[in-house]
C-alpha positions as a printed Julia matrix, in Angstrom:
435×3 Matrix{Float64}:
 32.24  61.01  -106.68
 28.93  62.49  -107.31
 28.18  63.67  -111.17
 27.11  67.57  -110.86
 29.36  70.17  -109.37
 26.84  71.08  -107.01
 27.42  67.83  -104.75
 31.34  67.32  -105.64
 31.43  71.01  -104.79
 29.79  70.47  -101.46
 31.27  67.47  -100.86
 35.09  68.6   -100.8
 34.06  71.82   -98.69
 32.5   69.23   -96.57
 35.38  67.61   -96.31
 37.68  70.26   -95.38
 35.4   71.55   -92.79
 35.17  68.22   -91.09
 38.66  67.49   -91.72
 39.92  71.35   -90.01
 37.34  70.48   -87.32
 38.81  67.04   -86.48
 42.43  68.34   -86.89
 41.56  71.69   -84.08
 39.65  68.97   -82.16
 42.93  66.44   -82.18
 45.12  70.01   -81.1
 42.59  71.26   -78.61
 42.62  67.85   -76.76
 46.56  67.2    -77.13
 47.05  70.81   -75.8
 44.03  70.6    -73.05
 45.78  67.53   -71.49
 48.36  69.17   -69.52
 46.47  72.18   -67.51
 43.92  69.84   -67.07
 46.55  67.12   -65.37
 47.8   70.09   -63.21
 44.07  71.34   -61.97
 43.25  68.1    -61.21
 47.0   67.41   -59.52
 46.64  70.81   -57.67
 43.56  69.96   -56.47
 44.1   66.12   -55.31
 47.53  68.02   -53.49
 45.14  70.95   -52.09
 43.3   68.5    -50.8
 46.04  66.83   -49.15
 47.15  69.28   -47.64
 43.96  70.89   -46.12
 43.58  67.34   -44.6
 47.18  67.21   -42.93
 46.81  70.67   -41.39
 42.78  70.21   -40.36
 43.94  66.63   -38.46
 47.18  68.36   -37.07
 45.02  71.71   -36.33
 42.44  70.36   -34.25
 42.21  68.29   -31.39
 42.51  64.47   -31.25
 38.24  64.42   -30.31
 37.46  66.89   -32.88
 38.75  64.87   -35.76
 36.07  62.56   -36.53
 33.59  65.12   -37.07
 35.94  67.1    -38.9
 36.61  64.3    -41.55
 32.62  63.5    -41.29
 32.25  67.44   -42.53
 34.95  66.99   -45.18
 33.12  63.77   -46.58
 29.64  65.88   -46.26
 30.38  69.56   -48.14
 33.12  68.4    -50.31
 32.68  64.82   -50.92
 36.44  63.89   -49.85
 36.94  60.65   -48.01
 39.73  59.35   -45.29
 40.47  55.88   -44.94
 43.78  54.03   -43.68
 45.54  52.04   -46.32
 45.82  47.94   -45.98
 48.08  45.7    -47.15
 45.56  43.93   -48.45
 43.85  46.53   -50.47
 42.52  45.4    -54.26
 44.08  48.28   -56.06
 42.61  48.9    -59.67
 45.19  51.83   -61.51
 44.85  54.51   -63.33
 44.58  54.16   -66.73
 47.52  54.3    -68.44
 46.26  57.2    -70.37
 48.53  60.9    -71.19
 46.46  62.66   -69.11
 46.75  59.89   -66.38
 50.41  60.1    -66.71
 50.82  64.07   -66.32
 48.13  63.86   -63.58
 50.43  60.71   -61.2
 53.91  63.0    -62.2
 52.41  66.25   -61.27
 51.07  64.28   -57.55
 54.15  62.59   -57.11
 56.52  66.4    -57.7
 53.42  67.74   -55.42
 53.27  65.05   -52.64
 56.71  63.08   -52.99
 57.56  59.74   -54.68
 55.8   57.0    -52.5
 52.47  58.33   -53.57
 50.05  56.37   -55.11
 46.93  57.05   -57.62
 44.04  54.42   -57.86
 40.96  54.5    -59.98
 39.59  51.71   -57.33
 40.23  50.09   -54.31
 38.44  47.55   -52.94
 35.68  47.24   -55.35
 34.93  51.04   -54.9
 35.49  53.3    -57.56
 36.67  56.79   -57.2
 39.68  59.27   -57.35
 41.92  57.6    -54.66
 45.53  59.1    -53.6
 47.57  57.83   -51.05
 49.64  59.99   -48.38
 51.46  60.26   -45.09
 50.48  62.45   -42.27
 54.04  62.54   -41.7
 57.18  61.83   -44.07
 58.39  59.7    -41.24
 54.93  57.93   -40.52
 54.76  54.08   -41.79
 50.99  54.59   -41.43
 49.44  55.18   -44.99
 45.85  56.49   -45.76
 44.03  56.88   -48.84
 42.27  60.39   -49.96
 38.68  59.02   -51.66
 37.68  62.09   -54.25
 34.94  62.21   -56.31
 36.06  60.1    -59.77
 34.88  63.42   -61.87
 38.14  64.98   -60.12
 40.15  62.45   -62.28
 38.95  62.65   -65.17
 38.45  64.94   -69.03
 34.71  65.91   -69.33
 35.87  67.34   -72.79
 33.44  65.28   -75.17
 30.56  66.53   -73.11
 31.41  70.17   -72.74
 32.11  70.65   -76.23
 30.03  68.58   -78.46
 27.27  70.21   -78.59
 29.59  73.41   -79.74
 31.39  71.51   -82.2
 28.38  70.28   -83.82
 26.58  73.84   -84.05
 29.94  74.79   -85.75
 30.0   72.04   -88.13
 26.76  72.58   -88.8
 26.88  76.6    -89.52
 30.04  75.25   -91.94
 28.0   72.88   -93.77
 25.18  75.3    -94.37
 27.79  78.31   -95.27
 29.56  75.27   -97.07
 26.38  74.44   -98.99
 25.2   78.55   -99.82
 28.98  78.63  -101.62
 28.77  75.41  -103.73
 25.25  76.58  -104.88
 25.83  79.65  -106.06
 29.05  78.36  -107.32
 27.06  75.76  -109.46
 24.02  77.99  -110.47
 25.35  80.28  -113.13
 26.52  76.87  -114.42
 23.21  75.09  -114.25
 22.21  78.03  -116.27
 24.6   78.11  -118.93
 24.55  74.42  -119.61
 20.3   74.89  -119.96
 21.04  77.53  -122.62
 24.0   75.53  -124.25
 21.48  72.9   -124.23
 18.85  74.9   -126.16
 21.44  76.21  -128.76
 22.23  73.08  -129.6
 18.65  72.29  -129.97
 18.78  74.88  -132.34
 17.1   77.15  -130.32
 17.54  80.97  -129.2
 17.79  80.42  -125.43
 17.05  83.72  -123.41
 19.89  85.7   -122.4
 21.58  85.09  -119.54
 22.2   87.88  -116.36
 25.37  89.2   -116.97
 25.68  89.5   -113.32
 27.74  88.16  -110.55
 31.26  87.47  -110.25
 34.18  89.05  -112.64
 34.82  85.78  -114.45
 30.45  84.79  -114.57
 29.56  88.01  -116.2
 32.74  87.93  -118.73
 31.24  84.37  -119.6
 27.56  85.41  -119.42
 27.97  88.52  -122.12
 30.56  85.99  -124.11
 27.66  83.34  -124.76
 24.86  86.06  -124.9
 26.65  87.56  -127.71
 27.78  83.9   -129.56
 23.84  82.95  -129.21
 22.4   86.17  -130.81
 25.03  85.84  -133.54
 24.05  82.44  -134.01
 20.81  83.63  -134.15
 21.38  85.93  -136.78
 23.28  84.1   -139.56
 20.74  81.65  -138.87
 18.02  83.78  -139.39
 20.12  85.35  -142.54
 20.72  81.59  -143.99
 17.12  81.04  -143.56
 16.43  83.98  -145.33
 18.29  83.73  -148.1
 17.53  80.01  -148.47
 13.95  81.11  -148.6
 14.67  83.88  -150.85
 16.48  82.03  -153.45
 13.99  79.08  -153.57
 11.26  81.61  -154.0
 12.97  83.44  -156.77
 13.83  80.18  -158.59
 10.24  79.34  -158.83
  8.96  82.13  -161.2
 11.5   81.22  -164.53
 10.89  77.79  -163.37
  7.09  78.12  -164.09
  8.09  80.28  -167.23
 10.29  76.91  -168.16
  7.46  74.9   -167.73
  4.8   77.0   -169.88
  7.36  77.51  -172.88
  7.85  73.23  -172.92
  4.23  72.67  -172.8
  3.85  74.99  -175.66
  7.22  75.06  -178.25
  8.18  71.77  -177.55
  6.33  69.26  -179.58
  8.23  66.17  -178.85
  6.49  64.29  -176.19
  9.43  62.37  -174.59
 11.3   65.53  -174.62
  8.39  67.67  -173.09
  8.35  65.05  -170.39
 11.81  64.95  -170.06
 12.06  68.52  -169.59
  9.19  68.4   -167.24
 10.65  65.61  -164.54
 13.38  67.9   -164.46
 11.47  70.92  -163.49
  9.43  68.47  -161.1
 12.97  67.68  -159.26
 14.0   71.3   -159.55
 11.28  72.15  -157.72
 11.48  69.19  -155.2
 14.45  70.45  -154.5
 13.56  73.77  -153.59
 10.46  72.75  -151.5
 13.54  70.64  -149.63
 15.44  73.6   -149.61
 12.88  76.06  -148.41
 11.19  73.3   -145.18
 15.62  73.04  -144.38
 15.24  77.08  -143.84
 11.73  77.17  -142.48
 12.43  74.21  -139.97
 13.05  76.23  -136.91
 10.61  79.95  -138.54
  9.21  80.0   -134.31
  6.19  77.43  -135.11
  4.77  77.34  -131.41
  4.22  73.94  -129.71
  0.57  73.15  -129.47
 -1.63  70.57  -128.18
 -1.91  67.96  -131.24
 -3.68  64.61  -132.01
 -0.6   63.29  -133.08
 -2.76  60.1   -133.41
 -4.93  61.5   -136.05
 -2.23  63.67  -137.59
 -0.41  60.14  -138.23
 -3.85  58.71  -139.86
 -4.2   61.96  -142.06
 -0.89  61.48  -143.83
 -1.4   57.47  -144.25
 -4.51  58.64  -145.87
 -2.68  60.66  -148.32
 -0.13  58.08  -148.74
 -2.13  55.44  -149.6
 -4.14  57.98  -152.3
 -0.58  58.4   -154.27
 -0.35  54.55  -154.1
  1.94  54.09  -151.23
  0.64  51.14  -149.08
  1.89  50.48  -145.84
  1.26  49.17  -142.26
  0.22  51.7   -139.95
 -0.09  51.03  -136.0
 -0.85  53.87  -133.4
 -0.58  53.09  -129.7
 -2.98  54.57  -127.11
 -2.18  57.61  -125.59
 -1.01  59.73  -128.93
 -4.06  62.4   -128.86
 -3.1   65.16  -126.7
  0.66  65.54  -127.2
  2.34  69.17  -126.96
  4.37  69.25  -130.2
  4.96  71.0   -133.55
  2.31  69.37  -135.4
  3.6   71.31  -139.25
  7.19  69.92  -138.15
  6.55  66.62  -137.66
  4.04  66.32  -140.65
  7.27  67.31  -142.59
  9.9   65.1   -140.24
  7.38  62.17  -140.91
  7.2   62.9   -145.02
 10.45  63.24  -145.34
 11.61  59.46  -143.7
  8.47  58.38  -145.98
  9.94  59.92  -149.03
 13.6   58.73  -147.91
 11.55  55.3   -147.33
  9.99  55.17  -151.0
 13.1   56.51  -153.02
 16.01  54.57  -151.54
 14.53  51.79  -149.53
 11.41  50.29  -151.96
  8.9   51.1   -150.14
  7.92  51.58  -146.46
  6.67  48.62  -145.03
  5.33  50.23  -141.89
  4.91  53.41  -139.65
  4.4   52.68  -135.81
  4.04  54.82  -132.66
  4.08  54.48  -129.0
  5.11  56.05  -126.07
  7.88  54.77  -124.24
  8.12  56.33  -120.57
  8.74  60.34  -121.3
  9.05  59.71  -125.41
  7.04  59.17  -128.01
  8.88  57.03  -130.6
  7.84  57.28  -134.46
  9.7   54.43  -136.58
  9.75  53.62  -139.87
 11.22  50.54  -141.3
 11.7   49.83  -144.92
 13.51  46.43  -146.95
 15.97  48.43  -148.73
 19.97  48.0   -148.8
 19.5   49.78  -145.53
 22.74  52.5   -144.15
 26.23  51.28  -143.33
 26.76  52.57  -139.35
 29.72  53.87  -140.19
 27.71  56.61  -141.98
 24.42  56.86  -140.29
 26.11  59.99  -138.33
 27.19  61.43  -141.27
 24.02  61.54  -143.3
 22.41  63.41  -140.53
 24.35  66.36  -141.75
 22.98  68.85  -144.34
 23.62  68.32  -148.07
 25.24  64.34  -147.35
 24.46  61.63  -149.45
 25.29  58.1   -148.99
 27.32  57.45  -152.58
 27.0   53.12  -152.15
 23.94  52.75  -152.61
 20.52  52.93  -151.24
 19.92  53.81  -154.37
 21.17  55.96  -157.53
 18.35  58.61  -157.02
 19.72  62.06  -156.79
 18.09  64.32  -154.09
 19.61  67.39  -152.15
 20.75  65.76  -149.26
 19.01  67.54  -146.78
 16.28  64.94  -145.75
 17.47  63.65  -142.78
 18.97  67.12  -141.56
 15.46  68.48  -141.47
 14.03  65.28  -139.5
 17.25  65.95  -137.42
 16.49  69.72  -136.14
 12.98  68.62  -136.2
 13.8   66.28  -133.4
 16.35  68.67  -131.83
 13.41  71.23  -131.4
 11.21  68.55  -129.45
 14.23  67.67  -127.1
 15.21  64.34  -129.41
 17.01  62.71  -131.76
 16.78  60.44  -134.79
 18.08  57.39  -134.69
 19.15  55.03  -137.71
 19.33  51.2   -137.35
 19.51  48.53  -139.2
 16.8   46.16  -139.73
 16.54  42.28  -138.74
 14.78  41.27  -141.69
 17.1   43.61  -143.87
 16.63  47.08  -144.91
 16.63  50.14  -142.47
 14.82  51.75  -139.28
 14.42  55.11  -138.69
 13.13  55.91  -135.3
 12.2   59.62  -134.55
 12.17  60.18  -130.92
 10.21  63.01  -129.18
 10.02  63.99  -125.48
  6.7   63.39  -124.56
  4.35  66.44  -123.38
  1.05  65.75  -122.4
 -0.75  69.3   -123.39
């Protein structure tokens, strides 16, 4: 069976209408046999009979021309029967059948019905002038006479009506399908994370129900995300102010050094944890796609990497330098795997990307303790921490779930594997858009 519900759609009303078609052809024909049997009958017996009274009628010079006119204007034939005549039958069709009964009630048992005689082919009945007679002749009709033109009359109407069905057929399934097409699109940017654009709330009874169902689900979607965001942002940003008080009053009451720096790393990790916080709400604030040198975006941050003394292979494929993407999103998807990289892995060995087909693949491998598969899923999901042990560093948790949306919002995904050489990849994979 075909995959969408356009095609199994059309297929089954296909179906029916070439299975109704073939079932009223199979009546029509089963039904057609018998009138047709008794026209042809009645006209082999009409035929007969003309003959008998036209021979009887006129006078015993008069009847070869007569039986030269029959052969002439109506194509019927006279010719006395042989013993030795080659008779080829009938065939031992229904139609056949009706049409020999129907000749022999007509014309009276001793009558024959060949398709052939002789070699010659045609609608051949045999008769007596007289009951009494022992002389036989044979009535040569045309074969047409004998025979159901039904194929050729009506195939060309059956296949203009199969034809109208399959189009009507077709119009059905498709709008059928359409609303459908459309609401798996939107379902498809919602769980992209973003606001797809209402649907028509038009149509069918049960279409528009489900139309102004999802329309209202996505705007309140929309809304608590937009409130999360908001107050995500809004507590981050009012955490920052005492936390910069904090960090005045250590530098000047505090005289113990070790304490002062103490207090300060924990300040620094308050406020990493905020900056997580706040790029978690901002992740999907309506950055536009534009037309980015992802090459030289990539080059840019291994430039800053390598200034904070973090070393690591960098290799950029051809083809990265006019790519339709959000170039502030994936700085931060990119920083983020680095930073996941550094903290819990030892280090990134190396950043790579190429183009694969339609995607542009971004992967960064590290030689960490790497991530059980059993939980790569999981720590995809906002404020999840793997407890084993890529490391004992604390963090927020929400890492990954930003690289995740990030991906979501250019049509991918990020994917976590585990390394050959030990430690972990993590591949973020974009649909590629040439701008």
């Amino acid at each position: 069976m075909p995959r969408s519900l356009l095609a199994r759609t059309f297929l089954l009303l296909a179906l029916l209408v070439l299975t109704s078609t073939a079932g009223w052809l199979a009546l029509f024909s089963h039904i057609d046999v018998e009138p047709r049997a008794r026209e042809a009958a009645t006209t082999a017996s009409s035929a007969v009979n003309l003959i008998r009274a036209s021979i009887f009628a006129a006078s015993p010079r008069k009847r070869p021309q007569l039986l030269a006119e029959f052969s002439s204007t109506e194509g019927i034939r006279l010719l006395p029967a042989e013993e030795n005549d080659v008779i080829l039958p009938m065939p031992e069709s229904r139609f056949h059948q009706l049409l020999r009964e129907n000749l022999m009630t007509r014309l009276g048992e001793q009558t024959r019905i060949a398709a052939e005689v002789n070699g010659e082919p045609g609608f051949w009945v045999s008769f007596r002038l007289n009951p009494r007679d022992a002389d036989e002749y044979w009535l040569v009709l045309p074969r047409e006479r004998a025979s159901r033109n039904f194929a050729a009359r009506w195939l060309s109407w059956v296949v203009l009506a199969v034809g109208l069905a399959l189009v009507v057929a077709w119009l059905i399934a498709s709008r059928i399908s359409r609303p459908l097409k459309a609401f798996a699109r939107s379902a498809q940017a919602l769980g992209r994370g973003q606001t797809p654009t209402p649907l028509p709330e038009e149509g069918t009874e049960e279409i528009r129900a489900l139309a102004t169902a999802f329309n209202t689900m996505a705007h309140d979607l929309a809304r608590h995300e937009k409130d999360r965001s908001e107050v995500l942002a809004g507590i981050s940003h009012d955490l920052r102010t005492p936390l910069t008080r904090l960090r005045l009053e250590i530098e000047m009451s505090v005289s113990d050094t070790a304490a002062q720096q103490g207090m300060s790393a924990d300040i620094e990790q308050m406020e990493a944890v905020i900056s997580q916080f706040m790029d978690y709400a901002r992740t999907e604030s309506g950055e536009p796609p534009s037309r980015t040198d992802l090459a030289a975006l990539l080059s840019t941050l291994h430039e800053r990497q390598h200034a904070i003394g973090r070393t690591f292979a960098l290799s950029l494929a051809p083809g990265l330098e006019a790519v339709l993407l959000r170039p502030k999103a994936i700085n931060r998807a990119v920083v983020n795997l680095l930073d996941n990289a550094w903290k819990y892995g030892g280090g990134a060995s190396s950043l790579e990307a190429v183009h694969h087909g339609n995607e542009i693949h971004i992967t960064i491998t590290d030689r960490g303790p790497g991530i059980p598969e059993s939980e790569q899923e999981r720590l995809k999901r906002p404020f999840t921490r793997l407890n084993t042990a890529r490391t004992d560093v604390t963090g927020t948790g929400l890492g990954l779930a930003i690289v995740e949306r990030i991906a979501r919002l250019h049509d991918g995904r990020l994917e976590l594997l585990p390394n050959p050489g030990g430690g972990l990849i993590a591949r973020l994979i974009l649909r590629r858009e040439v701008a």
